[in-house]
Residue, then its C-alpha position, 0 to 999 in steps of 0.5 A: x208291107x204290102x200296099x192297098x192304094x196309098x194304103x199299106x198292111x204291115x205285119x210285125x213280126x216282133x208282136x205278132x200285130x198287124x197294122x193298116x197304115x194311112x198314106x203317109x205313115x206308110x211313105x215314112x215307114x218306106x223311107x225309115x226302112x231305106x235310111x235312118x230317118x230324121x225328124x226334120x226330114x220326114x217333116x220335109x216329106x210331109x210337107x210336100x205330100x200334105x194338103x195345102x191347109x196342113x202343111x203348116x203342122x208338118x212338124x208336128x204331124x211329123x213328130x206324132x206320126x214318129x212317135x206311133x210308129x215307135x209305139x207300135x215298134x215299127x220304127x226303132x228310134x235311135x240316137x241322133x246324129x247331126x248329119x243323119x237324114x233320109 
């Protein structure tokens, strides 16, 4: 992953894909890539970092936001675990 701004390029080696990914998908990639990510905790991430108008969807956009990144196979999703977090 390289960053551009609060942007990032990401080369799958899987698919020989490249990706720009927004701000946001690119905190979640980086926190996925540190520890086993939740999807209640990267909706407490978004929360934070979204505008004021948005943050009520923050699960929502979290839940979304997961479930491109496992389509584009950069995230793997794997099974939950009750005390799994980021």
């Amino acid at each position: 992953m390289v960053a551009l701004d609060d942007d990032a390029i990401v080369f799958n080696p899987f698919s020989w894909e490249t990706h720009l990914l927004n701000s946001a998908a690119a905190l979640v990639l980086e926190m996925a890539a540190s520890a086993p990510c939740t999807e209640a905790a990267v909706s407490e991430v978004l929360a934070e970092v979204l505008d004021e108008r948005e943050r009520p969807q923050a699960a929502d956009h979290a839940k979304r936001l997961l479930w491109e990144l496992v389509s584009l196979r950069l995230l793997i999703e794997g099974s939950a675990e009750p005390d799994a977090g980021c």
